[in-house]
C-alpha positions in Angstrom: 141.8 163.7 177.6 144.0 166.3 179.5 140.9 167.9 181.2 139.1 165.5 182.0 139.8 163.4 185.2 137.0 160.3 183.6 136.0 161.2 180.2 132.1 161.1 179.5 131.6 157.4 177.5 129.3 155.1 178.8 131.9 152.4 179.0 134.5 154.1 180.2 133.9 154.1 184.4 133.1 149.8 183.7 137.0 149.4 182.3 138.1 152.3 185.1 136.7 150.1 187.7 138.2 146.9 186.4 141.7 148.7 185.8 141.3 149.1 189.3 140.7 145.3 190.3 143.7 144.5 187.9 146.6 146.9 189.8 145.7 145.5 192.9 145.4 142.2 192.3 148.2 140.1 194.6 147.8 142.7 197.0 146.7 142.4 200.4 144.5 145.6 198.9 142.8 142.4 196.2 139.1 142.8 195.5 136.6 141.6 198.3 134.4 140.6 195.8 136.1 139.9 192.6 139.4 137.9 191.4 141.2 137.8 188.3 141.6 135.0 185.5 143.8 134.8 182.9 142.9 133.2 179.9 143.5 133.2 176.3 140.8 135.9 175.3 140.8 137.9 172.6 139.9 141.3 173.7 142.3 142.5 176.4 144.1 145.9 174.7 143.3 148.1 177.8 143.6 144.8 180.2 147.1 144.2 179.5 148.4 147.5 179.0 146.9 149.6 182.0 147.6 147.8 184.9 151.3 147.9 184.0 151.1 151.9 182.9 149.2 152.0 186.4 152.4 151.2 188.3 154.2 154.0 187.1 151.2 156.8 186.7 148.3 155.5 189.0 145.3 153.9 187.4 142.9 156.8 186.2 146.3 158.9 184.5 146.9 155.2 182.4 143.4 154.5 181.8 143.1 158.0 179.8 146.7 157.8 178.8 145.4 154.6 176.9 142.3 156.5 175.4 145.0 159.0 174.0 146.7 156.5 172.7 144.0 154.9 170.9 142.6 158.2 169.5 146.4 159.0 168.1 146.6 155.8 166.5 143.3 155.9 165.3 144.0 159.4 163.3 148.0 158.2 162.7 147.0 154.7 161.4 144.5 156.4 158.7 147.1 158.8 157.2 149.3 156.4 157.0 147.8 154.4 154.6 146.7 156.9 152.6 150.6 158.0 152.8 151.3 154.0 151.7 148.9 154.7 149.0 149.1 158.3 147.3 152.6 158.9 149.2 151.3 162.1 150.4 148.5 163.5 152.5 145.2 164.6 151.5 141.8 164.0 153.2 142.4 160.8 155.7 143.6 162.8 158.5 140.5 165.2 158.2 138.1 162.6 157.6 139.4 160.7 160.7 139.4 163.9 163.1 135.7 164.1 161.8 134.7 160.5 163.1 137.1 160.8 166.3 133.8 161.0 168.7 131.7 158.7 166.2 129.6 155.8 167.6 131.4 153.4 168.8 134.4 155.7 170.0 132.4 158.3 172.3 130.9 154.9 173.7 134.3 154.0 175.2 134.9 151.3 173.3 138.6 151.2 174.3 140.0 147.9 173.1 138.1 147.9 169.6 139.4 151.4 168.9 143.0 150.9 170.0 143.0 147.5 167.9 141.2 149.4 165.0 144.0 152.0 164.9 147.2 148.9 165.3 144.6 147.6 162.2 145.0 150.9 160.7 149.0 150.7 160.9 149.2 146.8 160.1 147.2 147.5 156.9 149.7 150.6 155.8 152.7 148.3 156.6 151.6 145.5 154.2 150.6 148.1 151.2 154.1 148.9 151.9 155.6 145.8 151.7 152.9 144.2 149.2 156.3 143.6 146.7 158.7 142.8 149.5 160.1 139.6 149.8 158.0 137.1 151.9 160.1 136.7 154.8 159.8 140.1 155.4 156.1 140.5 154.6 155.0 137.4 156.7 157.2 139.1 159.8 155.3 142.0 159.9 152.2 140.6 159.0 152.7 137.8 161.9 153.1 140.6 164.6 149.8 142.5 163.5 147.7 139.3 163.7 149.2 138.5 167.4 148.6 142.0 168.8 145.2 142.1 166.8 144.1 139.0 168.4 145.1 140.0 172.1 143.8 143.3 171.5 140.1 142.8 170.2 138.8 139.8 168.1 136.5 142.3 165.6 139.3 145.0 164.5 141.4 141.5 163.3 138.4 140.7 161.1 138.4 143.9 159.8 142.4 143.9 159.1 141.7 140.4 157.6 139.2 141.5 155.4 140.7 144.2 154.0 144.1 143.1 153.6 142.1 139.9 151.4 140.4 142.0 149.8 143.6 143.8 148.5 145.0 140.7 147.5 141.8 140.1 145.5 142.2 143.2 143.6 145.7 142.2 142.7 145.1 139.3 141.9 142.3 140.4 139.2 144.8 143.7 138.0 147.2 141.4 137.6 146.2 138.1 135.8 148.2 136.2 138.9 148.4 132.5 138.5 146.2 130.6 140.8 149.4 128.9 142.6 150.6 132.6 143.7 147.1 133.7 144.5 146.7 130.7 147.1 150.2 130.9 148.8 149.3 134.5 149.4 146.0 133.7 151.2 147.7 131.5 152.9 150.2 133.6 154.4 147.5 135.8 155.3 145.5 133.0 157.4 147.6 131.4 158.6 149.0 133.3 161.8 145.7 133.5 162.7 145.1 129.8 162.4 147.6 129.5 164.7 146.3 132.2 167.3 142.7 130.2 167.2 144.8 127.0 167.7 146.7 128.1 170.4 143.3 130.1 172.4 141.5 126.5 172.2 144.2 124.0 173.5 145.2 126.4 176.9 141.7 126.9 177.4 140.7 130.4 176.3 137.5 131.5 174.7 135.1 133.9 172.7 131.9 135.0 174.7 129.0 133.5 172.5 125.5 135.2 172.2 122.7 134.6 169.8 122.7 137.3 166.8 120.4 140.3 167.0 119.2 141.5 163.3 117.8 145.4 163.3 118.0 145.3 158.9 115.2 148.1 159.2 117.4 150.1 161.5 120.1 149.9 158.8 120.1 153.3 157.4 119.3 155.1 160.7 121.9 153.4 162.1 124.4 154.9 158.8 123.1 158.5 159.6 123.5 158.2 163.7 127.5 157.2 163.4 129.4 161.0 163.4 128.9 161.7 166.7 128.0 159.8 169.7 126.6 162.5 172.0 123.8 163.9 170.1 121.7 162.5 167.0 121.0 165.8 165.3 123.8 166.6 165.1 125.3 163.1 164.0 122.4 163.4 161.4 123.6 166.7 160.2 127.2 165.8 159.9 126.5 162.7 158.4 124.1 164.4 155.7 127.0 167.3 155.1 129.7 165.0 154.7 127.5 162.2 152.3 126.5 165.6 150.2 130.0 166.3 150.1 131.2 163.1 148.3 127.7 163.2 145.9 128.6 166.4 144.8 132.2 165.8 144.5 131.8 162.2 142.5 128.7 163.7 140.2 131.2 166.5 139.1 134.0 163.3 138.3 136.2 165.2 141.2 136.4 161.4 143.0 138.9 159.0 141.5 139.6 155.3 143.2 143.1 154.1 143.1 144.5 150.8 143.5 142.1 148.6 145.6 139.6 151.5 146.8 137.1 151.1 144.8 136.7 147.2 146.3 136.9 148.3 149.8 134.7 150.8 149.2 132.0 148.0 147.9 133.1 145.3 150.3 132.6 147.4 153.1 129.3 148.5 152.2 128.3 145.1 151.7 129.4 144.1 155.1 127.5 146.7 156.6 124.7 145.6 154.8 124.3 141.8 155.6 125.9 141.7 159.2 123.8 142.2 162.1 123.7 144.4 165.0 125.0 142.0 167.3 127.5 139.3 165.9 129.3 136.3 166.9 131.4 136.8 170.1 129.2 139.3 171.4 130.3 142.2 169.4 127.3 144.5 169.6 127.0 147.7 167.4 128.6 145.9 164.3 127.1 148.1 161.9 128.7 151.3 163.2 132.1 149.3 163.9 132.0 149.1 160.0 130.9 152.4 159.5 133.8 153.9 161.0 136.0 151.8 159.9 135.4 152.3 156.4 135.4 156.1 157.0 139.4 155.4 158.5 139.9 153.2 155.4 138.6 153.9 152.4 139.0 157.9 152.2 143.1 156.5 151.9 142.4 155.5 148.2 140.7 157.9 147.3 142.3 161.5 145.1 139.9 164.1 145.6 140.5 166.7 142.7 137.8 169.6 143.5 136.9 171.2 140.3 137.8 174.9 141.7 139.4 176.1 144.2 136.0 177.5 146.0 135.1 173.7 145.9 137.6 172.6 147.5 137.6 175.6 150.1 134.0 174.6 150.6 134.4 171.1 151.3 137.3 171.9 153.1 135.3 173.9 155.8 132.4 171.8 155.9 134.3 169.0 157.2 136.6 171.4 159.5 132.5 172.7 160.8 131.4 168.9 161.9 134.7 168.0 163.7 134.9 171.4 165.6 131.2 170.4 166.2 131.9 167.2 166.9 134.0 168.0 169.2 132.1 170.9 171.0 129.7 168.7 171.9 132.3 166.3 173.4 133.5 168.8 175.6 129.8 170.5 176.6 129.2 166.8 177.8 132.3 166.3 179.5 132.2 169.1 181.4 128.5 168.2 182.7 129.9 164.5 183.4 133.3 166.4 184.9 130.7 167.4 187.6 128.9 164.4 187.6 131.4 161.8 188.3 132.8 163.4 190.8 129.7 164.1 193.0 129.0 160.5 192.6 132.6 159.4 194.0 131.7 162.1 197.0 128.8 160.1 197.7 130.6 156.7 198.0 131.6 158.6 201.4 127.9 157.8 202.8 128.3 154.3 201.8 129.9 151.6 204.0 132.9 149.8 202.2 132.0 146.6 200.5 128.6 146.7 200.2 126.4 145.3 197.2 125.1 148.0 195.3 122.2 148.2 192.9 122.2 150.3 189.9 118.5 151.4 188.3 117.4 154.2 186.0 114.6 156.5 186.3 113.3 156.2 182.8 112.5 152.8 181.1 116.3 152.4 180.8 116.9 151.7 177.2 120.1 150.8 176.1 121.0 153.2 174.4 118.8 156.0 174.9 118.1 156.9 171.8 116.0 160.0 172.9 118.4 161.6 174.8 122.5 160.6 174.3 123.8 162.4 176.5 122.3 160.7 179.2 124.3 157.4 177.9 127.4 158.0 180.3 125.8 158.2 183.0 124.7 154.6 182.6 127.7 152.7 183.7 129.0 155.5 186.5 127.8 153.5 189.4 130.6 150.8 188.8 133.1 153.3 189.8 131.8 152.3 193.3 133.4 149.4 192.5 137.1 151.1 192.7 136.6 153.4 195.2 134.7 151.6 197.9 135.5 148.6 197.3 131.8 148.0 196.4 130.4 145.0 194.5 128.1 146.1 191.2 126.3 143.5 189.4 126.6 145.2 185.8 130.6 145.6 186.0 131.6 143.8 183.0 132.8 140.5 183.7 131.8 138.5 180.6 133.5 135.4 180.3 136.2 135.6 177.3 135.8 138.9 177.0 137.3 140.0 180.5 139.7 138.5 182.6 138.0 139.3 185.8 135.1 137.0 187.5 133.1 137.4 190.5 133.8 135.4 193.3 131.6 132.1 193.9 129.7 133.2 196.8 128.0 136.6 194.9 128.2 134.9 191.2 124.3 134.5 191.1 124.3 138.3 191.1 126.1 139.2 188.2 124.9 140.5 185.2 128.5 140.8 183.2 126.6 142.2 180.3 123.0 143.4 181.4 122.0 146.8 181.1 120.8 149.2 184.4 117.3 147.9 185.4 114.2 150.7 185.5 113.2 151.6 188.7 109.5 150.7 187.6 110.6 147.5 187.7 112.2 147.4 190.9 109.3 148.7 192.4 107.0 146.4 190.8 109.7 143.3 192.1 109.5 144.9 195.5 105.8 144.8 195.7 105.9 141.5 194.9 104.0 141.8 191.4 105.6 139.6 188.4 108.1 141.1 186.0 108.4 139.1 182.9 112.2 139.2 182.1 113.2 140.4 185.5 117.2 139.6 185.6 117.8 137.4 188.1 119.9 139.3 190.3 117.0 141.3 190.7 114.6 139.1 191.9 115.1 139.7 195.9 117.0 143.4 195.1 115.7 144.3 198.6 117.3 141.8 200.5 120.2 141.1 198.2 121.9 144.6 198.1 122.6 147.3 200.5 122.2 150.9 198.3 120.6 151.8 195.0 121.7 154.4 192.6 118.7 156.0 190.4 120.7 156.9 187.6 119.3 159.8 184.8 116.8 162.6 185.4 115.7 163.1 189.1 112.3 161.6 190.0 110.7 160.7 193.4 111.7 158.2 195.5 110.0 155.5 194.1 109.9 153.4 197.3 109.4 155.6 200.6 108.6 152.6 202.8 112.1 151.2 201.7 114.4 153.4 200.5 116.1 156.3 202.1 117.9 159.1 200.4 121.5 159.6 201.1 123.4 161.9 198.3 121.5 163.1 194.8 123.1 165.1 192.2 121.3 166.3 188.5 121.7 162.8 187.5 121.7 160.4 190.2 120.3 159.5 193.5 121.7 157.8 196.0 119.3 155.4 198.7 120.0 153.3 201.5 117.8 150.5 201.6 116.4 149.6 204.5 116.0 146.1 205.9 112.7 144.5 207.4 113.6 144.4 211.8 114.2 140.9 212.7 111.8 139.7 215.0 112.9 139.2 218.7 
């Protein structure tokens, strides 16, 4: 985060570029093509928090000062529940360095991992207090929901679900009578009944999108979590650390305590029946779970190797994926380092607020599954959005998820949530051929926008007649387009 001016995650230039619309809104320096609105939404972390960091720092220092953030509360918040649990430290704070550039963090999911870490924290402060009085218990559990809920709808459910199923487990361990069972669930629920309540009558919302189910994806999808840069090596450490835990539960070195052993299982079965994309269009769900119950569940667990070469061993395996881990973090970075800024050069050949198009050379999956570390290049063209002033139809502007909107007159063009089209497509569009599920902002890319980035690996230019090259780096390309001459 110190090195790196705009840290490679494929997310990260989209919030840059919206952190940008946000400090200047009520400015005479506002947005030519995009305003603010403030609603009750459920997934503003980095939306509430930058802008005001912003005044004080500028907008990129705050936008990676909030990463930083989220990364130390993300490794805090997991040793201290195991510290709420064991009252010492013994493998969270490893475990959680290990899945610090997991999928969905190396993504840029900012909100979902500064929530998940404030999740984290809340869930240590009610162990804590789990035989406090309820005044106090309810106080602290009352702040956590409101934070949660501002900060990112799917780290509350995870904080929910775990704290209910702690209450389950004492509830069983305990024999407790059905009248104290209930007025503890209640207390749980009912601050966020309240948050619901209030988001519906002053006319907030939840972006809603169908479900996607990818069941026989499942177990790839378990081995790709560790690292979100490259899949053999996610595969690798994935396959070291799983060996680890066989070997050290076959040799009875693992032992659950208090309610581990149901997280543990509850988790798993999460994992198992959600789908890829959920409710409130939370995408990646499986691998939100994933890491979260690689933050969580390591906190109830004593590891007792059976020798001290054991535990030397296991020790150094998982010491051998983080450095790797991050390695690769930093190899990418640096190529992105590069990257980024050779992009922002070329806004200089680009007049100020023009419509820009963003394509990619290949076939544009989302994600690229063949090659990851092409991923953060996906989203870099919306930094044209912050530094000239550009409009960019994929900047995320989804409603209830972001507080920004386009403005009336260019809304047709938005795609708040679409991917980068492939340029076979454009060119397909351009010759007038049909394209089945063409977005629509798309349709008349030729006369609707000004320039077009080809983002990923350098290829011709796929339209001569209509496209001239300005600017090209290793993994972009930069064309004017050209307009038909008017007839006299």
């Amino acid at each position: 985060m110190l090195i790196t001016p705009i840290p490679a995650m494929v997310d990260y230039p989209n919030h840059l570029a919206r952190m940008f619309i946000l400090a200047r809104d009520g400015t005479p320096a506002a947005h030519p093509f995009y305003q603010v609105a403030w609603a009750v939404h459920p997934n503003l972390a980095v939306d509430l928090i930058v802008p005001q960091l912003a005044r004080i720092v500028g907008v990129e220092p705050a936008t990676r000062l909030f990463l930083l953030a989220a990364q130390i509360l993300t490794v805090t918040g997991a040793c201290a529940i195991e510290f709420a649990v064991k009252r010492r430290l013994q493998v969270s704070g490893f475990v959680a360095l290990m899945a610090l550039y997991s999928i969905p963090f190396a993504w840029g999911f900012l909100n979902f991992q500064f929530a998940l870490g404030l999740a984290l924290w809340g869930i240590a402060g009610s162990i804590v207090l789990q035989d406090r009085a309820w005044t106090a218990r309810a106080a602290v559990h009352t702040v956590f929901v409101a934070m949660l809920f501002g900060a990112h709808l799917f780290a509350l459910g995870i904080y929910g679900f775990v704290l209910g199923v702690h209450e389950l487990w004492r509830a069983w361990s305990r024999s407790s009578p059905m009248r104290d069972i209930a007025s503890r669930f209640l207390a749980l629920a009912l601050p966020a009944l309240i948050a619901f309540g209030f988001m519906a009558t002053n006319g907030g919302s939840v972006e809603r999108d169908a479900m996607l189910w990818a069941p026989e994806w499942k177990i790839v999808l378990l081995f790709t979590t560790l690292n979100g840069y490259c899949l053999p090596l996610a595969f690798a450490g994935t396959g070291i650390f799983l060996g680890i835990v066989y070997l050290l539960a076959k040799r009875g070195a693992l032992h659950a305590m208090q309610s581990g052993l149901w997280h543990a299982i509850g988790l798993t079965f999460l994992f198992v029946i959600f789908p890829v994309r959920f409710l409130f269009d939370t995408s990646f769900v499986d691998l939100r779970i994933t890491v979260a119950a690689l933050l969580i569940v390591p906190a109830f667990v004593v590891v007792s190797p059976p020798s001290r070469t054991w535990a030397r061993l296991a020790g150094a395996l998982i010491v051998a994926v983080t450095l790797l881990n991050i390695g690769s973090a930093l190899a990418v970075s640096a190529t992105y380092k590069r990257e980024y800024q050779a992009l922002i050069d070329s806004l200089g050949q680009v007049k100020k607020g023009a419509r820009i198009l963003a394509g990619h050379s290949g076939d544009g999956t989302d994600p690229p599954i063949h090659d990851l570390a092409d991923y953060p290049i996906y989203h870099a063209v919306t930094l044209a959005v912050a530094y000239a002033d550009a409009f960019v139809p994929t900047l995320f502007t989804g409603v209830g998820k972001q507080p920004i909107v386009v403005k009336p007159a260019h809304r047709h063009l938005a795609a708040p949530d679409g991917g980068i089209i492939a340029t076979r497509l454009l060119r397909k569009i351009a010759q007038g051929m049909p394209v089945e599920g063409a977005p629509p902002y798309a349709r008349a890319w030729t006369k609707e926008f000004d320039y077009l980035y080809v983002v990923g690996r350098p290829v011709p230019n796929p339209l001569p007649d209509v496209l001239t090259p300005l600017a090209a780096a290793s993994r972009f390309t930069l064309y004017r387009i050209e307009k038909p001459a008017k007839a006299d």
